[in-house]
PDB file as gemmi writes it, atoms N, CA and C in Angstrom:
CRYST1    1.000    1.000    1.000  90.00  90.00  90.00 P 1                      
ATOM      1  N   UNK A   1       5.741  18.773  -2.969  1.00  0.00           N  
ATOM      2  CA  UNK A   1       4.589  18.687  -3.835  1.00  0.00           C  
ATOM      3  C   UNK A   1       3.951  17.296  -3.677  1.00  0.00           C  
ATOM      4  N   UNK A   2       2.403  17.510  -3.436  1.00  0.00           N  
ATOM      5  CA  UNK A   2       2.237  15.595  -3.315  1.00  0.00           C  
ATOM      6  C   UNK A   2       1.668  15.202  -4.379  1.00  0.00           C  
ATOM      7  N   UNK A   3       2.090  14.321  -4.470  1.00  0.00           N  
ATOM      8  CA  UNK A   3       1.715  13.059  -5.761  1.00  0.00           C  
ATOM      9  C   UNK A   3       0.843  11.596  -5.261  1.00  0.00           C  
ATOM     10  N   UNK A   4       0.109  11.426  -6.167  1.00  0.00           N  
ATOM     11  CA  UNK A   4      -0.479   9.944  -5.833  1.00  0.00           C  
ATOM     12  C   UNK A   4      -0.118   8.242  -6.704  1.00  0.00           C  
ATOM     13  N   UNK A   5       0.109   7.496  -5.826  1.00  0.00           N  
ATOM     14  CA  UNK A   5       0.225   6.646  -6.445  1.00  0.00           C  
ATOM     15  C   UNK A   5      -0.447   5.541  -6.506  1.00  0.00           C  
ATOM     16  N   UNK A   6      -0.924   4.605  -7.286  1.00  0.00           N  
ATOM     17  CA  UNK A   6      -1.716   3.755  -7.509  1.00  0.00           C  
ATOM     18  C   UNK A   6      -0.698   2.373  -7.797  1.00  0.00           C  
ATOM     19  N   UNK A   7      -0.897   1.367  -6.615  1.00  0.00           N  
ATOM     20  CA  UNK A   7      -0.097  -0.103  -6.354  1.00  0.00           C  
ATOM     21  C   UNK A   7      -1.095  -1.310  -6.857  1.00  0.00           C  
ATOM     22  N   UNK A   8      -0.726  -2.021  -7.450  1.00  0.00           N  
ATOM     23  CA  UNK A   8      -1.415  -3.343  -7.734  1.00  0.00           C  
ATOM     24  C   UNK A   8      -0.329  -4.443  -6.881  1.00  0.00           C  
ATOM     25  N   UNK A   9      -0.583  -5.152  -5.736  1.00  0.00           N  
ATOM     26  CA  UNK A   9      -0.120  -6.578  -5.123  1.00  0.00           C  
ATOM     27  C   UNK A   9      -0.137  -7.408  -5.880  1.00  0.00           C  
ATOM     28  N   UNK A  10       0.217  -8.364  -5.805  1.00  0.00           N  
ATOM     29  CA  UNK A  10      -0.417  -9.571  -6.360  1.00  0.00           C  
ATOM     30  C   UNK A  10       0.495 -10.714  -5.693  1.00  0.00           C  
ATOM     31  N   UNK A  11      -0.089 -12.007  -5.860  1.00  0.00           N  
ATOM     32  CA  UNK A  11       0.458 -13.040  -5.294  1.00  0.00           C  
ATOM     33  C   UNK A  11      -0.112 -13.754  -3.958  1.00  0.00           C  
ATOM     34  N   UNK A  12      -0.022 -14.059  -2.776  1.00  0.00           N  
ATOM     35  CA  UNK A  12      -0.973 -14.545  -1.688  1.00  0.00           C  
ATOM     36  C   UNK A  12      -1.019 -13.118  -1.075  1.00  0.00           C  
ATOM     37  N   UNK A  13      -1.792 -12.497  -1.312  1.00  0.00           N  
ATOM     38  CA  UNK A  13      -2.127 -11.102  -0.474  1.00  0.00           C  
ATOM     39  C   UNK A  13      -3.070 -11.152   0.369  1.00  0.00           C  
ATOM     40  N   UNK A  14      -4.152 -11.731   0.170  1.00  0.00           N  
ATOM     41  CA  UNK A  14      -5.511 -11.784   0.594  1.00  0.00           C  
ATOM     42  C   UNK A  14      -5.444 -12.923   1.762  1.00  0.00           C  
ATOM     43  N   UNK A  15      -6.430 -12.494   2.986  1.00  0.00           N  
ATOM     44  CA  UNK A  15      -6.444 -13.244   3.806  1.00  0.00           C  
ATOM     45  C   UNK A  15      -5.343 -13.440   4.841  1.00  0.00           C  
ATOM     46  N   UNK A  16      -4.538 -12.666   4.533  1.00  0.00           N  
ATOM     47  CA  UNK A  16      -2.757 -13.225   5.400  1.00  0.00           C  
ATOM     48  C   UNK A  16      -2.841 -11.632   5.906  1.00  0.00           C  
ATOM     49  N   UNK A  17      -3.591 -10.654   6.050  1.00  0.00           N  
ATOM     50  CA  UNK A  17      -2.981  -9.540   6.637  1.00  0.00           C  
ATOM     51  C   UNK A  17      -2.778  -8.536   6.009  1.00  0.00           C  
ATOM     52  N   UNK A  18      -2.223  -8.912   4.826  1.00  0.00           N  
ATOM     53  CA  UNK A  18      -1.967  -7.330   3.900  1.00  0.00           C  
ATOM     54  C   UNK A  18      -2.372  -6.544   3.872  1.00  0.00           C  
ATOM     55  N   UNK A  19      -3.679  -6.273   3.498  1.00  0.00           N  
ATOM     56  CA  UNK A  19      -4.204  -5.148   3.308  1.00  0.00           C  
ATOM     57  C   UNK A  19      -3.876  -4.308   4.740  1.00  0.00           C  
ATOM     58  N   UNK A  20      -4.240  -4.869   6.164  1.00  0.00           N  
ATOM     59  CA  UNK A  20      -4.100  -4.100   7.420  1.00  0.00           C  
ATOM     60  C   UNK A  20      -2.910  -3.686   7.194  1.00  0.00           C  
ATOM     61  N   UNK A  21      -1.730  -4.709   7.127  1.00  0.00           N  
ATOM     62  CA  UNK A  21      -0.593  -4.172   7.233  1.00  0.00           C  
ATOM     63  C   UNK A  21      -0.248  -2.971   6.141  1.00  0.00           C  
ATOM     64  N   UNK A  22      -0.545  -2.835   5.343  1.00  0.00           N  
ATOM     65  CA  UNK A  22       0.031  -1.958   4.426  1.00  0.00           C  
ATOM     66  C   UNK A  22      -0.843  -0.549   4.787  1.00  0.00           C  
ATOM     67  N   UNK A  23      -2.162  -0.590   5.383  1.00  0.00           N  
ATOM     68  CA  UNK A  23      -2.633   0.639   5.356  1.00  0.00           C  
ATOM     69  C   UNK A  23      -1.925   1.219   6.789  1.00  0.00           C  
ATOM     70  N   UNK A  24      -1.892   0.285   7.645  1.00  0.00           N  
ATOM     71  CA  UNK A  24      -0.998   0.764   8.934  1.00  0.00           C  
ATOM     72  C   UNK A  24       0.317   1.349   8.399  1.00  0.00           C  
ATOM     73  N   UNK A  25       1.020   0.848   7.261  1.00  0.00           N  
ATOM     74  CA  UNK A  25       2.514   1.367   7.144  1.00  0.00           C  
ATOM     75  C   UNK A  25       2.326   2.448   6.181  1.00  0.00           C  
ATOM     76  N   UNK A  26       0.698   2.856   5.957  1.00  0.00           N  
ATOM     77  CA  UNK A  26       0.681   4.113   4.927  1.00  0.00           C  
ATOM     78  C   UNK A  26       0.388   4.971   5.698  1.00  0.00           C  
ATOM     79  N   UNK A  27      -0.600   4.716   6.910  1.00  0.00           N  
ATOM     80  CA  UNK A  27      -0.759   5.863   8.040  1.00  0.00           C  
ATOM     81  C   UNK A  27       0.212   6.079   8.754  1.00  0.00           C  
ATOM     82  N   UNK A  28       1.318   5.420   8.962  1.00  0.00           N  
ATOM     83  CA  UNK A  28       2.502   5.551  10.070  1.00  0.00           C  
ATOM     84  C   UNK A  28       3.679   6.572   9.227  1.00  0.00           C  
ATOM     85  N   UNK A  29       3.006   6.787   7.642  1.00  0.00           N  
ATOM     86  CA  UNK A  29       3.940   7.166   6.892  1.00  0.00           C  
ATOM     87  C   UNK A  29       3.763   8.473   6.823  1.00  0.00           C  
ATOM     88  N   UNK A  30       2.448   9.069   7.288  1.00  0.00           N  
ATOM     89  CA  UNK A  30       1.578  10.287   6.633  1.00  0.00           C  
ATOM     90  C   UNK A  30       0.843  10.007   5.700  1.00  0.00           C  
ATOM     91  N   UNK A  31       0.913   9.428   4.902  1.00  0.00           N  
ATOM     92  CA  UNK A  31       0.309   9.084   3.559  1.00  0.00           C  
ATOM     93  C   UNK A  31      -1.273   8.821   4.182  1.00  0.00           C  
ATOM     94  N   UNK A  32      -2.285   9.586   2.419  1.00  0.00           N  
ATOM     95  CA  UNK A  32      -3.475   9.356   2.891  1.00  0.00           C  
ATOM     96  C   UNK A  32      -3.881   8.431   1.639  1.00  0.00           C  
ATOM     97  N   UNK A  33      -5.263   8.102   1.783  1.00  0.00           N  
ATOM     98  CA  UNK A  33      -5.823   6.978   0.442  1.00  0.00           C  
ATOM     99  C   UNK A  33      -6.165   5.645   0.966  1.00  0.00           C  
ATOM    100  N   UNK A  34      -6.268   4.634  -0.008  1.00  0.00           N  
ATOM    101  CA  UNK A  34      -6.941   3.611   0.889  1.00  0.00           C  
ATOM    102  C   UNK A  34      -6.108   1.998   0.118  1.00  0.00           C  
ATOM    103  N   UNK A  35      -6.524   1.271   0.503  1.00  0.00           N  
ATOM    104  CA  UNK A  35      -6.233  -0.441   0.679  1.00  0.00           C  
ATOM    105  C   UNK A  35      -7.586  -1.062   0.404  1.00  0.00           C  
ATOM    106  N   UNK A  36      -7.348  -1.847  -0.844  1.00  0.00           N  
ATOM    107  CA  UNK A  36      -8.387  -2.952  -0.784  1.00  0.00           C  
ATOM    108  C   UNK A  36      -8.662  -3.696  -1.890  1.00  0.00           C  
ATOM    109  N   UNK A  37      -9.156  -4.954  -1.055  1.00  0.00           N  
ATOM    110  CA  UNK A  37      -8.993  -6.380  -2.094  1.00  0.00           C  
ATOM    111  C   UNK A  37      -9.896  -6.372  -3.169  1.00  0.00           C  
ATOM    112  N   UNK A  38      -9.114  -6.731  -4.269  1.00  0.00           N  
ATOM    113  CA  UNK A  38      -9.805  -7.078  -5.837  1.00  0.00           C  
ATOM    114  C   UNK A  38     -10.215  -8.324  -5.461  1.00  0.00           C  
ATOM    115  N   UNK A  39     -11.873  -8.588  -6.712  1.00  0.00           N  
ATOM    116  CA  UNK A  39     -12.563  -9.230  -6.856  1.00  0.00           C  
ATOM    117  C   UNK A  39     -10.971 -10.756  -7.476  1.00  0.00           C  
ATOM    118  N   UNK A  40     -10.413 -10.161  -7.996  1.00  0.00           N  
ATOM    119  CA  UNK A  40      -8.898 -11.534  -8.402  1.00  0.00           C  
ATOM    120  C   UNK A  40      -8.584 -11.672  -7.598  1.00  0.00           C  
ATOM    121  N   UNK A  41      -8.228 -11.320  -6.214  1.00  0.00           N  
ATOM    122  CA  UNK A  41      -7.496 -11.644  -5.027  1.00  0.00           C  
ATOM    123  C   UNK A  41      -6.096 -11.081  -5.132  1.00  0.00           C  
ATOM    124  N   UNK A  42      -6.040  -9.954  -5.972  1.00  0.00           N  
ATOM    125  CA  UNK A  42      -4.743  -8.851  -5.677  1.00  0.00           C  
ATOM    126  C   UNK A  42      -5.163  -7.746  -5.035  1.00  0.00           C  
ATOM    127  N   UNK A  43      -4.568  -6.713  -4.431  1.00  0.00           N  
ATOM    128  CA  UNK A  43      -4.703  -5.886  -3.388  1.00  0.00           C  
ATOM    129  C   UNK A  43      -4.136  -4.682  -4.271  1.00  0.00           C  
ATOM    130  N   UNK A  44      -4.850  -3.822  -4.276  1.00  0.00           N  
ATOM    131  CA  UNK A  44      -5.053  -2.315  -4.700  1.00  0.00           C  
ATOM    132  C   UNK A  44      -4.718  -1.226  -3.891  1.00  0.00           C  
ATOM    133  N   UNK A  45      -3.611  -0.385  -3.458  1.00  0.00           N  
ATOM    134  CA  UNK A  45      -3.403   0.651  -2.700  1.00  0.00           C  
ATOM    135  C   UNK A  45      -2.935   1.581  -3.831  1.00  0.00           C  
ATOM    136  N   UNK A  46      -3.640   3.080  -3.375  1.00  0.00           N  
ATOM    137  CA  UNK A  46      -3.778   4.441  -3.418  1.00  0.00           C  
ATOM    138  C   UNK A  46      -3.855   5.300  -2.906  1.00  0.00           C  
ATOM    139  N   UNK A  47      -2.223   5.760  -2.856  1.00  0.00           N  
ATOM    140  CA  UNK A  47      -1.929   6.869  -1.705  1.00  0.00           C  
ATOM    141  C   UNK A  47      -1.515   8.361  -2.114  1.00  0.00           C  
ATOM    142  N   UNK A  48      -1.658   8.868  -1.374  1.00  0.00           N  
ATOM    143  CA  UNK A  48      -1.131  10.249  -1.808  1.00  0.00           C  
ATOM    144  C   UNK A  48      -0.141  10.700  -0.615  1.00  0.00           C  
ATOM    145  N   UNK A  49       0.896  11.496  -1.220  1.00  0.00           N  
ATOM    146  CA  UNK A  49       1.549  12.318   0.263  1.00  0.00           C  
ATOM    147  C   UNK A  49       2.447  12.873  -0.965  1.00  0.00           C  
ATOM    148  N   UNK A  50       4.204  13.051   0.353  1.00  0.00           N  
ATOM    149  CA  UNK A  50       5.186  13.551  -0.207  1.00  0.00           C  
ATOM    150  C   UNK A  50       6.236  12.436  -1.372  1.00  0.00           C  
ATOM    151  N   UNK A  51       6.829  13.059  -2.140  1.00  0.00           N  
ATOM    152  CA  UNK A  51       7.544  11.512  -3.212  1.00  0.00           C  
ATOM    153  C   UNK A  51       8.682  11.293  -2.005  1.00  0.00           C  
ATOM    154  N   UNK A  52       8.863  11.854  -0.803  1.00  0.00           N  
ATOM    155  CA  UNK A  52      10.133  10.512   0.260  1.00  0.00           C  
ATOM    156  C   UNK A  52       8.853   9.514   0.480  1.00  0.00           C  
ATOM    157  N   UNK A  53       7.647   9.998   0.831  1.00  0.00           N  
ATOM    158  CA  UNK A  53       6.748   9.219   1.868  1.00  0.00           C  
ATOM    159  C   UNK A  53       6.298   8.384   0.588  1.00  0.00           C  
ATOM    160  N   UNK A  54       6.145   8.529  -0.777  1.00  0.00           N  
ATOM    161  CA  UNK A  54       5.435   7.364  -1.672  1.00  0.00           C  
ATOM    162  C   UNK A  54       6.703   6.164  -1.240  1.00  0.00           C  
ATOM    163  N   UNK A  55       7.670   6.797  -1.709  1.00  0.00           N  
ATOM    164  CA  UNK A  55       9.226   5.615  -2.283  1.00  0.00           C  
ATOM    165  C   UNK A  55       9.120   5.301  -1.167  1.00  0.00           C  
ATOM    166  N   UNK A  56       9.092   5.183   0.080  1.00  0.00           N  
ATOM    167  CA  UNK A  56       9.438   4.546   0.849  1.00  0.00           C  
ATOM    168  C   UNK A  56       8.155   3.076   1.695  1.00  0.00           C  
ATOM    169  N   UNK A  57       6.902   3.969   0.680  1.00  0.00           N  
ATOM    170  CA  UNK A  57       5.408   2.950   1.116  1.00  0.00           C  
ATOM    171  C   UNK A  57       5.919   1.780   0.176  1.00  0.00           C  
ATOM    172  N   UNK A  58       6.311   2.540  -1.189  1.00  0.00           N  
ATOM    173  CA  UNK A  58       5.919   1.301  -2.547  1.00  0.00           C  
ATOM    174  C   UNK A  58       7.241   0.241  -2.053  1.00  0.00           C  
ATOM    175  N   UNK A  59       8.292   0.947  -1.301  1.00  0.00           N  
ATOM    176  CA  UNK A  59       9.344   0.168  -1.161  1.00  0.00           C  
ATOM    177  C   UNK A  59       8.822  -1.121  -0.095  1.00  0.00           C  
ATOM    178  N   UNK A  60       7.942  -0.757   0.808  1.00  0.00           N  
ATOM    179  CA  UNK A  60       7.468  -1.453   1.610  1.00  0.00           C  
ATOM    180  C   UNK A  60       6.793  -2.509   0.769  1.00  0.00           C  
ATOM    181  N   UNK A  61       5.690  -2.036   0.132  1.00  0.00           N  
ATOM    182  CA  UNK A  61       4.587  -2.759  -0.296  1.00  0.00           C  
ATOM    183  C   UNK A  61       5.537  -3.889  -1.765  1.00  0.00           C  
ATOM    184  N   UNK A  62       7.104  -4.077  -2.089  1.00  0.00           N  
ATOM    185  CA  UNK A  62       7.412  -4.585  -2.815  1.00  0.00           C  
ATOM    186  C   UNK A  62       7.983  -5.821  -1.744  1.00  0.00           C  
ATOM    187  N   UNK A  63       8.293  -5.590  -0.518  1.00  0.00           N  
ATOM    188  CA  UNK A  63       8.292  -6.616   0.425  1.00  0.00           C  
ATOM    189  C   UNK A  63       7.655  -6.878   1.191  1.00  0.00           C  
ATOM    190  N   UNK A  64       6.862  -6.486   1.711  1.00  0.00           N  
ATOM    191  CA  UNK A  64       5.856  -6.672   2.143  1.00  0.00           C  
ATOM    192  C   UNK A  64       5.873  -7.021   3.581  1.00  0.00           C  
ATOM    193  N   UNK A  65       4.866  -6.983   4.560  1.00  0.00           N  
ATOM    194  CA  UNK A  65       5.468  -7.265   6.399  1.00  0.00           C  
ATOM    195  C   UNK A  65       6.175  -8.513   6.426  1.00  0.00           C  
ATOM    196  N   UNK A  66       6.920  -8.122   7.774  1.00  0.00           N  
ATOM    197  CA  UNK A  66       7.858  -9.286   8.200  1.00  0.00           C  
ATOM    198  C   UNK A  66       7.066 -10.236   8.506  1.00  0.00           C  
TER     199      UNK A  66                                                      
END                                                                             
């Protein structure tokens, strides 16, 4: 069953990559929805897919790329 989830970043997100990186590790996931920077400089992702493919984005997006 798919579910959507809605991520708030925060912290140095902006400018360093994030957003690419995280929408690359949401398309590599299946996951559909999008990435993108708040007017505060936190980063907003909203995805939808399967709940393995969320837990394993949000797990990403709590560490974020190497």
């Amino acid at each position: 069953m798919l579910q959507t989830v809605s991520i708030l970043i925060t912290g140095k997100v902006q400018g360093v990559f994030y957003r690419k990186s995280a929408r690359d590790q949401a398309l590599a996931a299946g996951l559909v929805g999008h990435v993108r920077n708040l007017p505060d400089g936190s980063v907003q992702a909203i995805a939808t897919g399967e709940p393995e493919q969320l837990n394993s984005f949000v797990g990403w997006c709590k560490q974020g790329p190497p």
